[in-house]
N, C-alpha and C positions, 0 to 999 in steps of 0.2 A: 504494500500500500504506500503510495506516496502522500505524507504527510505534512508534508512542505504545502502541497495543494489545495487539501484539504482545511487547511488554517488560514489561506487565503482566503477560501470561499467563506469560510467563519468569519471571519474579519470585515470582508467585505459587506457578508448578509448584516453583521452588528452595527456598521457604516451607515450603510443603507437606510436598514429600516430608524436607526435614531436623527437620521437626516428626514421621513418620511413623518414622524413622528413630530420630529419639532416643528418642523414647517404648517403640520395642521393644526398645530397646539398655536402658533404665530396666528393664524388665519384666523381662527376663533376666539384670539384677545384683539385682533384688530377689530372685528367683528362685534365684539362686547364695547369697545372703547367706543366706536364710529355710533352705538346705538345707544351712545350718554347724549343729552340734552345740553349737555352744558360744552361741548366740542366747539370750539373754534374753526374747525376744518374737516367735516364728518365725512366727506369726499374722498380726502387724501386717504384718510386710514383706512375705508371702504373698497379703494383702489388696489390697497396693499394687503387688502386680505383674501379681494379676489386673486391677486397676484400668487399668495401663498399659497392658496387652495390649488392654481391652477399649476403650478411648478412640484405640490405633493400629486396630481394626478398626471403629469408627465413623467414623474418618476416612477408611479405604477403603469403605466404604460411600460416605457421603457423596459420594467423588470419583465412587465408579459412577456414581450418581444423577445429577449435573452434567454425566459424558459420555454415558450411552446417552439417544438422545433419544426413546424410546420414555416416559419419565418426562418430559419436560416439555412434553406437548403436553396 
């Protein structure tokens, strides 16, 4: 067994998903903030949560893509 590979893909998958994971947790304080009354700029942070949300679901895309191997043949 090569274990050298096997710790990459560890690694990578705990990269990953704690990258997946903050970004939706971002989205959803943007999301809380933009929906205070008392915001100065309720746009800007609404912007940046859509943003978030859409950058955590290119990352799940992407991971589909990398595991169904129907796409890399």
């Amino acid at each position: 067994m090569k274990w050298l590979e096997l710790l990459t893909v560890a690694g990578t998958t705990l990269v990953s998903a704690a990258i997946v994971v903050t970004l939706y947790s971002l989205g959803v304080r943007f999301t809380a903030i933009a929906a205070d009354a008392q915001q100065t700029s309720p746009r800007v942070k609404r912007s940046l949560a859509y943003m978030c949300f859409g950058l955590c679901g290119l990352a799940v895309l992407l991971g589909l893509y990398l595991i169904i191997p129907y796409f890399s043949k």
